[in-house]
PAROVO-209462 format. One record per residue (C-alpha): residue in one letter; chain; x, y, z. Coordinates in pm, whole numbers. Each point is the difference from the previous one (the first is absolute). Layout:
// residues N
resn|chain|X|Y|Z
A|A|X|Y|Z
...
***
This chain:
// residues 468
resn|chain|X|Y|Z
X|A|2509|5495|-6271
X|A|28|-348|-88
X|A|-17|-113|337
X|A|-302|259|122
X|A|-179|-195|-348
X|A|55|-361|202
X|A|-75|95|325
X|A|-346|185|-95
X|A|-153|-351|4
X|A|100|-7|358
X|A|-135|313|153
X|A|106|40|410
X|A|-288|-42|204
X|A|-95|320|229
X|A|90|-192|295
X|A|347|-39|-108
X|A|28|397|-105
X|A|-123|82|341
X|A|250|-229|191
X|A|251|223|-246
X|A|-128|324|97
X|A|65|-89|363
X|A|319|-145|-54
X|A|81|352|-146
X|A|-117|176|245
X|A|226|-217|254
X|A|295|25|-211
X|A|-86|386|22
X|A|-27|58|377
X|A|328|-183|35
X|A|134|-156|376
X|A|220|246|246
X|A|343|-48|51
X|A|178|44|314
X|A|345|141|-162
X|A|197|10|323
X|A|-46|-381|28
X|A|127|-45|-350
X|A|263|211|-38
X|A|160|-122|352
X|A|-53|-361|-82
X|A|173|24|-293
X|A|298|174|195
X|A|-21|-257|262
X|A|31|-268|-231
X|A|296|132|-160
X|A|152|8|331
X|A|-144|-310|118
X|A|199|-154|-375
X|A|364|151|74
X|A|-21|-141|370
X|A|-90|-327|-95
X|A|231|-24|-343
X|A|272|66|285
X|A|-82|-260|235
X|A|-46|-199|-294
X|A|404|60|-119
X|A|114|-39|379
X|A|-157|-308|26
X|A|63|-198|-321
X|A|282|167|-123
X|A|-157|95|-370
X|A|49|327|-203
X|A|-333|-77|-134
X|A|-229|-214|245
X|A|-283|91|-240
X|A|209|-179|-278
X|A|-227|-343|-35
X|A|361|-161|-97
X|A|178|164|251
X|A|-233|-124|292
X|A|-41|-358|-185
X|A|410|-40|33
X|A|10|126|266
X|A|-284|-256|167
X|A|133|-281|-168
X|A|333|126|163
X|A|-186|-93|350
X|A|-166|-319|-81
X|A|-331|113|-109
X|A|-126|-59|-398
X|A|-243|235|-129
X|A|-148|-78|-320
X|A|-246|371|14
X|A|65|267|245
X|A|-376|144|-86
X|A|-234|117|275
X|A|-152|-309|77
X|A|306|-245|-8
X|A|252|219|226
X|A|-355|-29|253
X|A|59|-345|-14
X|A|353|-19|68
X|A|-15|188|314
X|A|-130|-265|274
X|A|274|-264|-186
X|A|287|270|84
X|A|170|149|296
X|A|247|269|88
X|A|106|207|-278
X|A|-115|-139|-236
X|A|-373|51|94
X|A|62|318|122
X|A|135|97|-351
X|A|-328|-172|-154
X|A|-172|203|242
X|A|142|359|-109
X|A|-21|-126|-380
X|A|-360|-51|23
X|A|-56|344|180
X|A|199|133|-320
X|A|-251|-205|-222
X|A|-298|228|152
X|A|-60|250|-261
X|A|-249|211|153
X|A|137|315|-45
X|A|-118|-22|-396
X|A|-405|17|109
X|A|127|354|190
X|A|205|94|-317
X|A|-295|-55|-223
X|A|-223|237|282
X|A|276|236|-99
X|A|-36|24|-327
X|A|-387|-18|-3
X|A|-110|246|280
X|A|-106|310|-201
X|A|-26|356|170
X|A|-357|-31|193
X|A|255|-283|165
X|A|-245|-296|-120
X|A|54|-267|-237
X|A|-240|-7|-290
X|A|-56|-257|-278
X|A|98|-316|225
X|A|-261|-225|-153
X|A|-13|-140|-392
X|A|-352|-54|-30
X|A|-95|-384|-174
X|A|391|-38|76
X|A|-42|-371|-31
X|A|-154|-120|-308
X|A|-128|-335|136
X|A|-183|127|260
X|A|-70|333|-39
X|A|203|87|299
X|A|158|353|75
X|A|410|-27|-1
X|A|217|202|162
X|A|230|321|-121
X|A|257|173|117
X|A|-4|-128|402
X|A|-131|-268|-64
X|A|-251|-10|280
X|A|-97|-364|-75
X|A|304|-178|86
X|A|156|197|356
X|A|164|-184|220
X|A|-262|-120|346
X|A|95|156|336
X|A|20|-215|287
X|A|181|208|237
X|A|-198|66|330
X|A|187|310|82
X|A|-91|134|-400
X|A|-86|380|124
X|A|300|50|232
X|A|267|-160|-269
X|A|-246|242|-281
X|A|77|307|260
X|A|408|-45|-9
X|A|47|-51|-360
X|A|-243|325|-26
X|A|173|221|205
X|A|348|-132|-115
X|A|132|-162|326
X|A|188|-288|-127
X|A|239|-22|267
X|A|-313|-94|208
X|A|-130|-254|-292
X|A|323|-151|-43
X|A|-31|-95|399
X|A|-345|-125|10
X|A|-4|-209|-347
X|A|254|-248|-76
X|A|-56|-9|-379
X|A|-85|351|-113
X|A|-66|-130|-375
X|A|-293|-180|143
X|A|-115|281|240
X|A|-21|232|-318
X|A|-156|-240|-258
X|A|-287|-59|241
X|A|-53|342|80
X|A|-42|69|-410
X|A|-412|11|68
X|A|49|253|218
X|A|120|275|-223
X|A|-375|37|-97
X|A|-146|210|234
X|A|-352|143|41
X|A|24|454|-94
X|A|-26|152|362
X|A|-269|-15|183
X|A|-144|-348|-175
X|A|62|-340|14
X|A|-25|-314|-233
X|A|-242|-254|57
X|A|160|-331|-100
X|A|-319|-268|-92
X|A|53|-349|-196
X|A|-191|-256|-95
X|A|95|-306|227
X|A|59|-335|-240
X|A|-154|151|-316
X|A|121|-253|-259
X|A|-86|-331|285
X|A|-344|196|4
X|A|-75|52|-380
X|A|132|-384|-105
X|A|-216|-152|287
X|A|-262|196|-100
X|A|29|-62|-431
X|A|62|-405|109
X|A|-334|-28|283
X|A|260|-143|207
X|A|-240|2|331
X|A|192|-29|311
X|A|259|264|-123
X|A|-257|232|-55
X|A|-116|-89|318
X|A|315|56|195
X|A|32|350|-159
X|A|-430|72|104
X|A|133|-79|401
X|A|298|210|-53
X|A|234|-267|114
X|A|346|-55|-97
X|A|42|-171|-363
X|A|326|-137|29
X|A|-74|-177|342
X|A|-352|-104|-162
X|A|235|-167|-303
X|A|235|-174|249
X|A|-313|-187|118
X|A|-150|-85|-270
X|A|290|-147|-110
X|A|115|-218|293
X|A|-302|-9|216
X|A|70|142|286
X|A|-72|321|107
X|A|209|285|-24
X|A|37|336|213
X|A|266|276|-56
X|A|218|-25|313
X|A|-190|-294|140
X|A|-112|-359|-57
X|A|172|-128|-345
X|A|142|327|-39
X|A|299|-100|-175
X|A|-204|-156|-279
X|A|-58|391|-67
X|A|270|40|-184
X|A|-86|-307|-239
X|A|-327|106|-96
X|A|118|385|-11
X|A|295|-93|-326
X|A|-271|-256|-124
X|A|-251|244|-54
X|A|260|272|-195
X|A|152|-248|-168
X|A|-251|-270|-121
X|A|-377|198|-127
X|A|117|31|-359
X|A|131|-338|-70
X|A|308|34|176
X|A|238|-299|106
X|A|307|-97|183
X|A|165|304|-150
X|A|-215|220|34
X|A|25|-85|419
X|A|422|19|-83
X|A|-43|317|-144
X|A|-219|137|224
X|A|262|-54|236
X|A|-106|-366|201
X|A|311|-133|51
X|A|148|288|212
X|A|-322|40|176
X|A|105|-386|175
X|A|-214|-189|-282
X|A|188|-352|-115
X|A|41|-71|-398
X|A|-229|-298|99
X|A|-219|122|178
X|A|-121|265|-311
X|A|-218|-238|-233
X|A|-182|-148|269
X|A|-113|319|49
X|A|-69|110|-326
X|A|-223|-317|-9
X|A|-150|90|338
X|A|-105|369|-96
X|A|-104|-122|-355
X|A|-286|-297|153
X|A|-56|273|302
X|A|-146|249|-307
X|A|-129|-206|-266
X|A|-237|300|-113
X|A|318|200|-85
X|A|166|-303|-188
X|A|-318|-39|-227
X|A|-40|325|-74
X|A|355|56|-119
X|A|-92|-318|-251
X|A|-379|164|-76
X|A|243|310|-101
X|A|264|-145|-216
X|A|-280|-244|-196
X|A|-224|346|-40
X|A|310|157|-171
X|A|51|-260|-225
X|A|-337|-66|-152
X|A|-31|380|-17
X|A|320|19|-260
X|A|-59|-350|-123
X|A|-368|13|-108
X|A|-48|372|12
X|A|-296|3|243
X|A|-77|202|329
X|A|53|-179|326
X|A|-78|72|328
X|A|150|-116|344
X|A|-151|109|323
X|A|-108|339|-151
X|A|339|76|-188
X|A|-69|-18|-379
X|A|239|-107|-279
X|A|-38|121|-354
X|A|259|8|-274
X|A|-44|300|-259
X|A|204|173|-303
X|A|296|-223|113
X|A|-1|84|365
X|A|-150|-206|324
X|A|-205|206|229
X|A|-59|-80|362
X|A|-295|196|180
X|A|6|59|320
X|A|-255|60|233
X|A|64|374|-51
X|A|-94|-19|-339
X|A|390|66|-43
X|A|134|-189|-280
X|A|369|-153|-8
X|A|171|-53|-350
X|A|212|-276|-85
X|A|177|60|-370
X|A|-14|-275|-299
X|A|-90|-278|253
X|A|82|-341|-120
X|A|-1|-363|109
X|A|344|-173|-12
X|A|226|-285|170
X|A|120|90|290
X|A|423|-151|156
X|A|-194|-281|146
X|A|-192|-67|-347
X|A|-324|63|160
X|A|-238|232|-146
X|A|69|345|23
X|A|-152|443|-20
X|A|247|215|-83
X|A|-29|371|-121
X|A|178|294|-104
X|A|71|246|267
X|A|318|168|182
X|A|222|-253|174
X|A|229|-35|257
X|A|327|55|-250
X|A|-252|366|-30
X|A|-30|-77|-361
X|A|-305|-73|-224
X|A|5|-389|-11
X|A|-237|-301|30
X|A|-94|-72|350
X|A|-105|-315|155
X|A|-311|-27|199
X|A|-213|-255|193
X|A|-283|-28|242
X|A|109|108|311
X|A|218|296|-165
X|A|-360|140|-159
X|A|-137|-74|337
X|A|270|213|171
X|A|-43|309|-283
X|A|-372|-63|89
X|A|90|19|366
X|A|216|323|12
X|A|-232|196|-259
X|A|-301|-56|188
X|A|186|128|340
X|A|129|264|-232
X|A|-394|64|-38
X|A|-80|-12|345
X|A|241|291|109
X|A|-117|176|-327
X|A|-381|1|157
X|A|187|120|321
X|A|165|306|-152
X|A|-317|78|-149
X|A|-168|-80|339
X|A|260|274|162
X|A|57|221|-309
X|A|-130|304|272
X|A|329|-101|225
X|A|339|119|-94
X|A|134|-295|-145
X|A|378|65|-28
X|A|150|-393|-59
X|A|-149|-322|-47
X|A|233|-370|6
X|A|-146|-311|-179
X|A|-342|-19|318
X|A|96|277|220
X|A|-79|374|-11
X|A|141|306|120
X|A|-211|280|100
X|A|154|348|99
X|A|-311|132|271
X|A|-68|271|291
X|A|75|-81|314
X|A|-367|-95|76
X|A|-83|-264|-220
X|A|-87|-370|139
X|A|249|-248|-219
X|A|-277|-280|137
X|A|-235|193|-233
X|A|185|9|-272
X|A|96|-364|-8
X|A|-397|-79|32
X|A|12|207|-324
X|A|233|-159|-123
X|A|-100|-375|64
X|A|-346|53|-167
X|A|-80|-301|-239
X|A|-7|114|-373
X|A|-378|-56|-172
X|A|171|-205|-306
X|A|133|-258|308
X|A|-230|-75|210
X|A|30|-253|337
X|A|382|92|-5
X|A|183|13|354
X|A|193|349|-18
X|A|141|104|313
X|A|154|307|-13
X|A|318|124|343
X|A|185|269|59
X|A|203|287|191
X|A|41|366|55
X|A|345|104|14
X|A|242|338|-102
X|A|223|-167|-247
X|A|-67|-330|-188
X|A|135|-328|135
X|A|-113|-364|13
X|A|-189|-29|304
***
């Protein structure tokens, strides 16, 4: 009752009751799930496990080649020091080994695939109409007003890039894993990328698959006015080639002239429009893509002078912030207001959607610059005071306002049988007759509160979900 008395000075606007009434009813209608696929991966997997723990004993010698210790002895036994023996790092020690001991890195990362937990979860969620209801936590993220996933966890499934995806779907569905086991070398990564596929349209139907195509690139060119990235996204061309020359002044074409520079402008642009630096490009994963350590702050300079819209408006942002708490005044920034209240900072959106920021406060930040900070849930998932700065409230400004734009979508398709929905993409259970073109022209329609933004909005038809 206590809280109810607090939270009556904040009522929920009727936009934000109707998103929840739709979110219901998608949470009601639920997703099919193609049982025979599930149950058999699961038995494959099992199998796929004792084969593999075997060859795994034959070859090294180990009771338990699973054992961390065990395999680090017995490595170091063979010449080879391994400080981690995670995911990433075994990876890495594959090209720098040969003979058995890559082959044993080999099987020990096809071990390390732990797919068959997504099929155990289908398991235990499937009810008895054999769909999977109550997959999506409605304002699941409490920066951006984001869904978040339950049970499956539909936001974070592994991609598919096999080419052969319906034939390999096909054995594991009708239980032939002698023929699997022929065709696919590693049968932990055969199953993990067919997880997508256990959601199938009911007979009869199919799902339509649409996405918005560089939603957050579009929204922050958009809130900065930064022109020729708008512009690139108005011709339809290709952003990350379009980045890549900008930055070095050449042109660039996907499989053609420059091409290689692709790549550059492609981790630039993930890694770099919310203030990012040199690890922000390591973590995103530029060294293994070929990238050299020096080679990563000249291009942090490069994309930083190539957008200097985007750099001033993370700046206009964090100043904004600050005279909002400091002084206690409304400010404004390209249409996104500030206003601190009853011991909370309120952004508004362009929705009219606000986001809440508890007992902000200006500090000293590691560095002992000047610093907002605010109470909120962390990443230790406890109630602590959080550390923020420009290009972070740019980033929650960012994300909510795509979270908006897919929001005005569902609305825009509420007559469709919405079944799923990931971060910009939608998934739409229809009749056999239905035009996916028309329902991504539905879906790309600009939102009255944004005008002059450059939505585009792609998709598929297809029987069971997959990454197309």
């Amino acid at each position: 009752m206590s809280i109810q008395k607090r939270l009556a000075h904040y009522p929920v606007p009727d936009q934000v009751w109707e998103e929840y009434h739709i979110d219901q009813e998608i949470n009601d209608r639920g997703i099919q799930l193609d049982m025979d696929v599930v149950n058999n991966a699961i038995a494959f997997d099992e199998k796929s496990r004792d084969s593999l723990m075997i060859q795994m004993q034959q070859l090294t010698g180990l009771e338990n080649p699973n054992s961390v210790t065990q395999m680090k002895e017995w490595l170091s036994q063979n010449g080879v020091e391994a400080e981690s023996l995670g995911k990433k790092d075994v990876k890495q020690m594959i090209p720098e080994t040969d003979g058995d001991i890559r082959e044993a890195l080999k099987l020990r990362l096809q071990l390390a695939k732990s797919s068959v937990k997504k099929y155990q979860a289908m398991q235990n969620a499937v009810c008895k109409d054999g769909r999977a209801h109550g997959m999506f936590q409605f304002y699941g993220a409490n920066r951006s007003g984001r869904w978040a996933g339950r049970l499956i966890q539909l936001q974070n499934l592994p991609q598919n890039h096999m080419n052969d995806l319906a034939e390999a779907r096909e054995l594991v569905r009708t239980g032939d894993y002698e023929t699997l086991e022929m065709l696919y070398d590693d049968i932990p990564d055969t199953l993990s990328q067919l997880i997508r596929t256990a959601f199938i349209a009911r007979p009869g139907y199919k799902f339509v698959v649409s996405d918005f195509s560089a939603i957050e690139a579009r929204v922050l060119a958009h809130l900065a006015g930064e022109t020729w990235r708008s512009k690139v996204f108005a011709e339809g061309k290709d952003i990350y080639c379009a980045s890549a020359s900008q930055m070095f002044g050449v042109p660039v074409v996907k499989h053609g002239i420059n091409g290689h520079l692709r790549q550059k402008g492609k981790i630039a642009e993930l890694a770099l429009g919310y203030g990012g630096s040199v690890g922000a490009l390591k973590s995103m994963g530029a060294l293994e893509m070929g990238l050299k350590e020096e080679e990563l702050q000249p291009l942090v300079d490069s994309w930083r002078a190539t957008n200097p819209m985007i750099t001033t408006f993370w700046w206009d942002i964090d100043r904004a912030v600050k005279t909002a708490i400091k002084e206690q005044i409304p400010t404004e920034v390209r249409g996104i207001h500030f206003l601190c209240k009853s011991g909370m900072l309120f952004i508004k959106l362009p929705s009219g959607r606000m986001l809440s920021y508890v007992k902000p406060r200006i500090g000293e930040n590691r560095f002992g610059g000047e610093s907002v900070s605010y109470m909120g849930v962390g990443s230790t998932k406890k109630w602590e005071r959080i550390e923020s700065y420009g290009p972070k409230f740019v980033e929650n400004i960012v994300q909510a306002i795509s979270r908006d734009i897919l929001c005005y979508a569902m609305r825009t398709l509420s007559h469709c049988f919405i079944c799923g929905h990931v971060h910009d993409e939608l998934i739409i259970e229809c009749s056999q007759d239905v035009d996916y073109k028309v329902i991504c022209e539905q879906m790309g329609r600009t939102p009255p509160w944004l005008p002059g933004i450059q939505l585009c909005a792609d998709g598929y038809e297809t029987k069971f979900y997959m990454k197309d």
